[in-house]
C-alpha positions as CSV (number, residue, x, y, z in Angstrom):
1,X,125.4,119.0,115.2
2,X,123.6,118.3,112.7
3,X,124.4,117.2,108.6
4,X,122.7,120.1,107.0
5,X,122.5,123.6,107.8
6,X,120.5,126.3,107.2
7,X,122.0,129.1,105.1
8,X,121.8,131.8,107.7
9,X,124.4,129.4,109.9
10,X,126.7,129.3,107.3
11,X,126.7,133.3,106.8
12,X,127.2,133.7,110.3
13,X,130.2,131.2,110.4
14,X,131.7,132.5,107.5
15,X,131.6,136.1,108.6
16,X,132.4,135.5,112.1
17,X,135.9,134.0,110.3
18,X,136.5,136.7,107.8
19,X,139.4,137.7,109.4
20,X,141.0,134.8,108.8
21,X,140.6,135.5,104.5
22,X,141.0,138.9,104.2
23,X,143.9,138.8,102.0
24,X,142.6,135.7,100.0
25,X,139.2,137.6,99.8
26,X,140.8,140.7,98.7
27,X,143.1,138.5,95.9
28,X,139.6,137.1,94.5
29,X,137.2,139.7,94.5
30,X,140.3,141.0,91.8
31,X,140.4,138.2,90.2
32,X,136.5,138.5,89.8
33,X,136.6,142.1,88.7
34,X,139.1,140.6,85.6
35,X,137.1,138.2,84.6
36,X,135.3,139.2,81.2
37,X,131.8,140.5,80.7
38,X,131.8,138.2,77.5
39,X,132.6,135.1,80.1
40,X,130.3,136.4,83.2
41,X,127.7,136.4,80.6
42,X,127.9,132.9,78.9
43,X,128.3,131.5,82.6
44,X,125.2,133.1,83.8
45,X,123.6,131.7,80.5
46,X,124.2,128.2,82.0
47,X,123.2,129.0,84.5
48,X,119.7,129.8,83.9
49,X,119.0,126.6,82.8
50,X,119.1,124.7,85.4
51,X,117.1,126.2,88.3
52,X,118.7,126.1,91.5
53,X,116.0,124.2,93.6
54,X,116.3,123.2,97.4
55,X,117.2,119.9,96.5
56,X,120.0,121.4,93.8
57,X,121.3,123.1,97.4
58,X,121.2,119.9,99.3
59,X,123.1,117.6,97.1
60,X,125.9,120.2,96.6
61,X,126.4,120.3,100.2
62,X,126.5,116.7,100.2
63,X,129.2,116.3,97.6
64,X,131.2,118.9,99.6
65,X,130.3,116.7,103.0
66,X,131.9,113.8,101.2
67,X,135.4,115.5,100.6
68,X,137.8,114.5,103.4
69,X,137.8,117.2,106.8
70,X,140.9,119.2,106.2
71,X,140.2,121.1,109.6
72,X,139.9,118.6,112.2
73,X,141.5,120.6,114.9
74,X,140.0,123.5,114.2
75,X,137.1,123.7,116.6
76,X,135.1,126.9,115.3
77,X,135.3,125.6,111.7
78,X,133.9,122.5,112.4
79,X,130.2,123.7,111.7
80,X,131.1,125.2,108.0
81,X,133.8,122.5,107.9
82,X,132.1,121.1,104.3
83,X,132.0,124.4,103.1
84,X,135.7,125.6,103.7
85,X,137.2,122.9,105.1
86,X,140.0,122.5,102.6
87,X,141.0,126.4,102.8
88,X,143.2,125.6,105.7
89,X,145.4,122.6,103.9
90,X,145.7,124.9,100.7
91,X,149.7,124.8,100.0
92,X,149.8,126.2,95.9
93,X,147.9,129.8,96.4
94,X,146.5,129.6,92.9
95,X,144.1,127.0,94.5
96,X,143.6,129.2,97.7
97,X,142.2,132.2,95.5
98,X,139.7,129.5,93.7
99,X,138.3,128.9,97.0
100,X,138.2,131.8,98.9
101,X,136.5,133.0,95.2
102,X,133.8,130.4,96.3
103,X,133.3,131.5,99.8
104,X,133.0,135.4,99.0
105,X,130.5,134.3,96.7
106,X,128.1,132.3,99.6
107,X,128.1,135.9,101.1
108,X,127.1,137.2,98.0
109,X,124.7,135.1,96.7
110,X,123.9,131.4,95.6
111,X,124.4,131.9,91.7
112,X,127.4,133.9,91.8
113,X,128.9,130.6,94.1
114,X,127.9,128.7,91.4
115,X,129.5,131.0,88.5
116,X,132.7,130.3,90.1
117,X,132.5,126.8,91.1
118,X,131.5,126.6,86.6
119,X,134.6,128.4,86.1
120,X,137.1,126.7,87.9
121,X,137.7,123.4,85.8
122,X,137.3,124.8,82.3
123,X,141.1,126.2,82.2
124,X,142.2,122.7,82.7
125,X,140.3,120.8,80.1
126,X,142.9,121.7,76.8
127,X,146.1,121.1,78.4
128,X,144.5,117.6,80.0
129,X,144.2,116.8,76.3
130,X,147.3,118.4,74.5
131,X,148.6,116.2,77.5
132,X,147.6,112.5,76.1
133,X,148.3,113.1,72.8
134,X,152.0,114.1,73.7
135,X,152.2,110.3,74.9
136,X,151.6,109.5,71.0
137,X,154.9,108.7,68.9
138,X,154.8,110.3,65.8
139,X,152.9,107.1,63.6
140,X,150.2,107.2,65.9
141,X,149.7,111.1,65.8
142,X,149.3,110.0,61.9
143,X,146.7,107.4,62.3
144,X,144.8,109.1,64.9
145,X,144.0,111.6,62.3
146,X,142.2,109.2,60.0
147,X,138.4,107.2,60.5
148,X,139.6,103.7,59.6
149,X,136.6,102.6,59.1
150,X,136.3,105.3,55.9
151,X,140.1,104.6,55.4
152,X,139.2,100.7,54.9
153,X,135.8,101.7,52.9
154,X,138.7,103.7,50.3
155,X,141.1,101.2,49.8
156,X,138.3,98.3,49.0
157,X,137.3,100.7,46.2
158,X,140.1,101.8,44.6
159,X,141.1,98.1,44.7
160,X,137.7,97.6,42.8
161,X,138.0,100.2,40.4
162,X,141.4,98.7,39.8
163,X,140.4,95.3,39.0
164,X,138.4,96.5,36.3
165,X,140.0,99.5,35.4
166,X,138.5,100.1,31.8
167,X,134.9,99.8,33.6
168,X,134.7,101.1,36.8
169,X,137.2,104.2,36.3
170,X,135.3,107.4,37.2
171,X,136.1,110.4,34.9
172,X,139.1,112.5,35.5
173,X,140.7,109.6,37.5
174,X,144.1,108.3,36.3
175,X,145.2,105.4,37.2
176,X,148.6,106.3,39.1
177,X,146.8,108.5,41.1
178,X,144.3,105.4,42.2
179,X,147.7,103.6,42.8
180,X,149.6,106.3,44.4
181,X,146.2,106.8,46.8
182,X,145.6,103.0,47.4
183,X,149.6,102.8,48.4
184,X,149.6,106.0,50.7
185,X,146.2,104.3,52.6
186,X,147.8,101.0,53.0
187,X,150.8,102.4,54.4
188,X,149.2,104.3,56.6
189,X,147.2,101.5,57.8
190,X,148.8,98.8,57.9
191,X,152.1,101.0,58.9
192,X,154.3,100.5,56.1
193,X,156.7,102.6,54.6
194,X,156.3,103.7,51.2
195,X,159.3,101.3,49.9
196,X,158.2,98.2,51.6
197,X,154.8,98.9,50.4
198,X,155.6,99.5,47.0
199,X,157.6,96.5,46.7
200,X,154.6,94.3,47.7
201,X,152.4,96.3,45.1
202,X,154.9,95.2,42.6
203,X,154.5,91.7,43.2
204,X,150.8,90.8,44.7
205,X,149.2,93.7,42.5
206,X,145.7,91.9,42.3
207,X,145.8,90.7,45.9
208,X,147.9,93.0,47.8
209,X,145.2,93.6,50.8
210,X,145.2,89.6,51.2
211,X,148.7,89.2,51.8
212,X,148.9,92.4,54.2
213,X,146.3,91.1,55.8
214,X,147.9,87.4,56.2
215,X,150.7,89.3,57.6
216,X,148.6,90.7,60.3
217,X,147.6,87.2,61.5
218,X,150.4,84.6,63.4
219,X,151.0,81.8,61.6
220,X,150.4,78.1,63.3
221,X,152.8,76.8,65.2
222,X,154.2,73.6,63.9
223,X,156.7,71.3,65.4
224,X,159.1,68.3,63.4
225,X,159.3,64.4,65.0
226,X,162.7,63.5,65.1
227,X,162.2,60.3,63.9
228,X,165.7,59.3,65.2
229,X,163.8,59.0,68.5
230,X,160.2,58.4,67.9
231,X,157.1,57.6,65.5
232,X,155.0,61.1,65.0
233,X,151.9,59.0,65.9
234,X,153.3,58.4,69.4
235,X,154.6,61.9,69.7
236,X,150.9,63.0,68.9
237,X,149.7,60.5,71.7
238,X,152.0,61.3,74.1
239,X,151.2,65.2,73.9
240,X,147.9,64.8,73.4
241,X,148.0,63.3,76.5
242,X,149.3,66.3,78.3
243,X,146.8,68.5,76.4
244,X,148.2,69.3,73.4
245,X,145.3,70.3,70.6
246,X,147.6,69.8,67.1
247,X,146.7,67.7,64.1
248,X,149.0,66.2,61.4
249,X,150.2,68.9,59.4
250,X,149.9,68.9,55.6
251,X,150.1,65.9,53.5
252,X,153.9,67.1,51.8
253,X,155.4,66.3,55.3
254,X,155.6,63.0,57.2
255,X,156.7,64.2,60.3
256,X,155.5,67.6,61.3
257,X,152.4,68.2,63.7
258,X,150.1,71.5,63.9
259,X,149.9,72.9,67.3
260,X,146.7,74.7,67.9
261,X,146.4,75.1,71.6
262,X,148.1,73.4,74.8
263,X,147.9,73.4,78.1
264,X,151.3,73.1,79.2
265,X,154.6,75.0,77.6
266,X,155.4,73.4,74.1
267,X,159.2,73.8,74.9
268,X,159.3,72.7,78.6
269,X,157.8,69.5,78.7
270,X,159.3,65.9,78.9
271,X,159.3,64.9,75.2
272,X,160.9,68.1,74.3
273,X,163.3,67.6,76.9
274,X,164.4,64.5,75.6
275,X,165.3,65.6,72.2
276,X,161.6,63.8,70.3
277,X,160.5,67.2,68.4
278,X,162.0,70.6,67.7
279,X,160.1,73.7,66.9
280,X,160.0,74.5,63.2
281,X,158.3,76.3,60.8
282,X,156.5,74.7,58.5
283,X,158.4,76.8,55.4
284,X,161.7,76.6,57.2
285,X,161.2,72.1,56.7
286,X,160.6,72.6,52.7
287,X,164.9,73.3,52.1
288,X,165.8,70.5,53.8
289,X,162.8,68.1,51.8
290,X,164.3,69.6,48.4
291,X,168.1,68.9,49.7
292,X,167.0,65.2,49.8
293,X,170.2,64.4,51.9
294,X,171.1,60.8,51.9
295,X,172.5,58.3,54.7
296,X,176.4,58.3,54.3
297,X,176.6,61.7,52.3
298,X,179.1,64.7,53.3
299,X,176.9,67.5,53.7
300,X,177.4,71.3,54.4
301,X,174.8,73.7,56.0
302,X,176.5,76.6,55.6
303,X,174.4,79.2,57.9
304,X,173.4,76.2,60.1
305,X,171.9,78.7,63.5
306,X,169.6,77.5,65.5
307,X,169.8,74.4,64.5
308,X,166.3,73.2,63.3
309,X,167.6,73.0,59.5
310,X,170.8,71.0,60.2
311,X,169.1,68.2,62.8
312,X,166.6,67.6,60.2
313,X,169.3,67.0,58.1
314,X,170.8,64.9,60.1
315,X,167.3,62.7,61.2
316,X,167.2,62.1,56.6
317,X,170.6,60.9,57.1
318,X,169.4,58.3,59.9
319,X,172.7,59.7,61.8
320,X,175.0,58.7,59.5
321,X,178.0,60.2,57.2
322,X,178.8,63.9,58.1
323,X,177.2,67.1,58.9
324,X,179.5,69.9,58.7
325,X,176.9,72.6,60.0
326,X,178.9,75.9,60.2
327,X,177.7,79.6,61.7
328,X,179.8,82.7,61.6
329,X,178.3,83.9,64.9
330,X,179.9,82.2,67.8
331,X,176.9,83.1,69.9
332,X,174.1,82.0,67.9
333,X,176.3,78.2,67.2
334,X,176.0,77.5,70.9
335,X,172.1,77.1,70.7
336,X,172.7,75.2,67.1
337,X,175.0,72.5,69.6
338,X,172.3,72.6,72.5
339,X,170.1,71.9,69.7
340,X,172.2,69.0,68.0
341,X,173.0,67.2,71.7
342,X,169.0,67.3,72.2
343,X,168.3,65.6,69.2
344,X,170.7,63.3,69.9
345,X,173.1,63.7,66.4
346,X,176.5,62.2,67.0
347,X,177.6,62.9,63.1
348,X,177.7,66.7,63.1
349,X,180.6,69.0,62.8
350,X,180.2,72.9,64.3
351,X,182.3,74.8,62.8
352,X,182.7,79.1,63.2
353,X,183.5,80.2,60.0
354,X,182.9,83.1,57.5
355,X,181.0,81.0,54.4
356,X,182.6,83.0,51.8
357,X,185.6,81.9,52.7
358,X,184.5,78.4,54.0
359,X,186.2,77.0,50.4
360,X,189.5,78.0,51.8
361,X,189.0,75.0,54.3
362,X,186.9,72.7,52.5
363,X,184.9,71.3,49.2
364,X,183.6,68.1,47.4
365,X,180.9,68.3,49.3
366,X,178.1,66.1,48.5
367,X,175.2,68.5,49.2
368,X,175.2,71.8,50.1
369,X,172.2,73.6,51.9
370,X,172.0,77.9,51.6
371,X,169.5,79.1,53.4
372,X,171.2,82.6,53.6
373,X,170.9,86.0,55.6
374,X,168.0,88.2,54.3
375,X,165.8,91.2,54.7
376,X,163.3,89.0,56.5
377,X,160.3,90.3,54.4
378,X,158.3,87.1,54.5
379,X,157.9,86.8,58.2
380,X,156.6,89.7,58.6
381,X,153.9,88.2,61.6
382,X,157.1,87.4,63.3
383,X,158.8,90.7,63.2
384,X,156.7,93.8,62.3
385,X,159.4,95.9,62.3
386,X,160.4,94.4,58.7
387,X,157.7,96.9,57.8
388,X,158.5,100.4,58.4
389,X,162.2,99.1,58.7
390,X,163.4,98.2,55.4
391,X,165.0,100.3,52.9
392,X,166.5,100.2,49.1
393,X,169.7,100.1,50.9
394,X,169.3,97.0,53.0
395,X,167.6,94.7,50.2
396,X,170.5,95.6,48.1
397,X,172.8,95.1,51.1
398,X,171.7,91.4,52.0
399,X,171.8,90.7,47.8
400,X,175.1,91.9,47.6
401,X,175.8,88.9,50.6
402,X,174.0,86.7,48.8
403,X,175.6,86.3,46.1
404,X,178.5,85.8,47.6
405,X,177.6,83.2,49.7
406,X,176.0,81.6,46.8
407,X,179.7,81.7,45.1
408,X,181.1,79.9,47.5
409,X,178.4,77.4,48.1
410,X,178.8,76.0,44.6
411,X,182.2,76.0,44.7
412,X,182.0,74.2,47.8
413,X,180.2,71.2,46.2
414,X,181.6,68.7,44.3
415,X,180.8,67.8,40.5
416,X,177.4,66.8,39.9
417,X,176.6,67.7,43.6
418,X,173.7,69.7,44.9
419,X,173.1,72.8,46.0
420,X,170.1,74.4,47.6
421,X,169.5,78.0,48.1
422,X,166.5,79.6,50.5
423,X,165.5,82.7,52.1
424,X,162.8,83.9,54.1
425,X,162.2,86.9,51.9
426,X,159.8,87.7,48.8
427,X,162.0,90.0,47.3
428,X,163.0,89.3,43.6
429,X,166.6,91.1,44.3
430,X,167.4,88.3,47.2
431,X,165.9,85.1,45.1
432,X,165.4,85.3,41.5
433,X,168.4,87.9,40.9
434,X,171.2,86.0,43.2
435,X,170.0,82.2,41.2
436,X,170.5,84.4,37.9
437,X,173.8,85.5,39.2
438,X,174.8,82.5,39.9
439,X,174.3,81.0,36.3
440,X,176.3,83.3,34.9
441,X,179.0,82.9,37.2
442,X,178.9,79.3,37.6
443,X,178.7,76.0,35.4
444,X,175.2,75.4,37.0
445,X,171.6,74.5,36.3
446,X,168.4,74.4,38.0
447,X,166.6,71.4,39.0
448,X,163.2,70.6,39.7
449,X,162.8,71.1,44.0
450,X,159.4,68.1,43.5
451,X,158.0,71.0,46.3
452,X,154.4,72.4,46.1
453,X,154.1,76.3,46.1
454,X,154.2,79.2,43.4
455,X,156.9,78.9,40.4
456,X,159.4,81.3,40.7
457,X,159.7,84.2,37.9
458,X,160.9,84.0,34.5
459,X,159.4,87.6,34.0
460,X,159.0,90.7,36.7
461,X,158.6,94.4,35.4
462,X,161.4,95.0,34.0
463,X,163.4,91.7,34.9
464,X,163.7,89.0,32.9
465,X,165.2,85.3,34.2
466,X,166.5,81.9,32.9
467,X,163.4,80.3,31.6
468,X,164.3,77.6,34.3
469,X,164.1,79.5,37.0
470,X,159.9,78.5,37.2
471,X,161.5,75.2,39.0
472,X,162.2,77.5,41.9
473,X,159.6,77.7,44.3
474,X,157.5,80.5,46.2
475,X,155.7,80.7,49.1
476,X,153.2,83.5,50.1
477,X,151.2,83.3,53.5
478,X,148.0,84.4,52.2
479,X,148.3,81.1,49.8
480,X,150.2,78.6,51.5
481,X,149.6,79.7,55.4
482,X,153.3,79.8,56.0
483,X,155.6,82.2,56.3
484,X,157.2,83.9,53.1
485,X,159.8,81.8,51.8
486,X,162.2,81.3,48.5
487,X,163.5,78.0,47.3
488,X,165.7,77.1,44.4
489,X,167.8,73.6,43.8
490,X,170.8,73.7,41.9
491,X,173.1,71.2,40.0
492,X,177.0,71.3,39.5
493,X,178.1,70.8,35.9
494,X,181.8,71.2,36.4
């Protein structure tokens, strides 16, 4: 039999088999009879543009001819099979009245077939659609809703015009309102809430969009030589070797290394393995350097987990004296041993204590390193969440902790010792705030950390601090290229 038949064959076929649709038939020429003038009439309007040709003909019946046969056991189908060869499979009898729609209209004539084969998907188009963007959480609903690329174009000029306010204002524009518009663009953006983005507007007023944008962006990895084990120039050879990209890192440290691709796993291989580097942030390096422990000192690190703080304590102390690294959560102190066995300290004390209460147990320490619980704000690349997950309630919460922990640090330390506080968060409550606390609380003063990085403030808004407190150090990604991070040195008077 041939591919292609003539269109008297198929009227033949089809009417020889009517009694097998009467009901269908019946059920569509209804159907038909409800559908709209309004519609019948912009259908046959698309129609008439296009013209059906012979060809037009012969390529429909060849994409029918390319649907799989539904009726191969039906012998006296098997000459319309391209035509109706899916009515016999039909389970859902929505679908049934669609085709039977299409074969009452062969009879008929050729453009009212094609009327209906135009109707049949344009029910299913909306829902389709209403279908995806159900899949959308409720943030995303918000961003779809925006052109970023005008949404980027608005906050580059209102940072403009707020530059050079006096000059570039337009009339009728006051200035909270081209603050309260740059702030509700950003967070939408960048996917801030309106707290968290405020707070940064309060402190990087001039460069806000440079510090989101740092944010965005993963900062390098960097690894620390323990030099209890080996040189950093052989470390450097040794994973070079194994194709390790890295570089010396800056010139403040002597022993970290910039990672900035590698071929095998940075935490897998032999020389990690054997306890000759650790990976550290660069930021999370710069307590310890201010700390200055010395060989044959008692030191306390009082919130020691994972680890990376305490063996670089440890490595300055050339494994002597003692380490008493402590960590309230029992879980989190068994990686800060793995961590201490790998590096191969044998004068380090673990210890699972609150450190409020840690005075209750011990003091005249030597040095004492802080480098407390906090909101987390200045690694944000690390953990986006910090973000759209931050509140008034948990600054204040982590502050109120703090300050505590401060408390007992100082107390901890013995006269004229050292203590050195850190966190990983910008925030002027969790820094600035808990060293001014502490000066009115304790017989301290602030000493000079001999770090690089922003002075800490003496003045913010409404805040005013010791006028030492600009020995206290800052660090901001968009300036330094690390992650956010606080640092403040203190001294025990009595």
């Amino acid at each position: 039999m041939g591919r292609y038949q003539d269109r008297t064959k198929i009227h033949k076929k089809a009417k020889k088999h009517q009694g097998h649709r009467e009901g269908p038939i019946s059920t569509a020429k209804k159907l038909k009879e409800k559908l709209s003038s309004r519609e019948k009439k912009r259908l046959k309007n698309r129609i008439n543009k296009k013209e059906a040709s012979k060809a037009d003909k012969t390529e429909k019946k060849s994409l029918f001819e390319d649907e799989p046969n539904q009726v191969e056991d039906m012998d006296d189908l098997a000459t319309i099979n391209d035509d109706f060869g899916n009515l016999a499979e039909l389970e859902s009898d929505e679908e049934e009245v669609k085709l039977t729609v299409k074969n009452d209209e062969i009879e008929d004539s050729s453009d009212e077939l094609q009327d209906v084969d135009l109707d049949q998907p344009k029910p299913v188009e909306k829902p389709a659609e209403e279908h995806l963007i159900a899949h959308y959480s409720a943030d995303e609903k918000v961003h779809k809703t925006f052109d970023l690329r005008l949404l980027d174009d608005r906050i580059k000029q209102n940072l403009m015009i707020l530059d050079d306010w006096k000059k570039r204002a337009p009339e009728g524009l006051t200035r909270p309102t081209c603050i309260a518009q740059l702030l509700e663009d950003l967070s939408v953006r960048y996917s801030y809430n309106s707290y968290m983005i405020g707070k940064v507007y309060d402190l990087f007023p001039k460069n806000i969009l440079e510090f989101i944008e740092a944010n965005e962006i993963d900062r390098p990895v960097t690894i620390r030589t323990n030099t209890l084990k080996v040189r950093r120039r052989e470390l450097a050879q040794s994973l070079i070797n194994r194709g390790v990209n890295l570089d010396p890192l800056e010139e403040w440290s002597k022993v970290g290394l910039v990672v900035y691709s590698s071929q095998v796993p940075l935490g897998a291989t032999p020389e990690y393995l054997a306890g000759h580097y650790i990976l550290q942030g660069a930021s999370s390096m710069l307590p310890v350097m201010a700390l200055a422990p010395q060989p044959g000192e008692r030191v306390l690190d009082m919130c020691a987990a994972p680890g990376g703080k305490t063996t670089y304590i440890g490595q300055l102390m050339k494994n002597s004296g003692t380490i008493f690294a402590n960590e309230i959560n029992r879980e989190r102190s068994q990686a800060l041993v793995a961590n201490c066995h790998r590096m191969g300290l044998t004068n380090t004390v673990v210890c699972c204590e609150d450190g409020r209460e840690f005075t209750k147990i011990m003091r005249d320490f030597d040095r004492v390193l802080l480098d407390a619980p906090c909101s987390g704000t200045g690694v944000i690349s690390k953990d986006p969440s910090v973000k759209a997950g931050k509140s008034a309630d948990d600054i204040l919460c982590c502050s109120k902790l703090q300050k505590e922990l401060i408390l007992a640090a100082i107390d901890c330390c013995k006269k004229g010792g050292k203590v050195v506080y850190s966190t990983c968060s910008i925030m002027v409550e969790e820094n600035e705030a808990v060293i001014e606390y502490a000066l009115a609380k304790r017989k301290v003063t602030i000493e000079e950390t001999k770090l690089f990085g922003d002075n800490g403030f003496t003045n913010f808004i409404d805040k005013h601090f010791h006028p030492k407190m600009e020995r206290a150090r800052r660090y901001y990604p968009h300036k330094h290229n690390v992650d956010g991070f606080f640092v403040a040195k203190l001294r025990k008077l009595e």
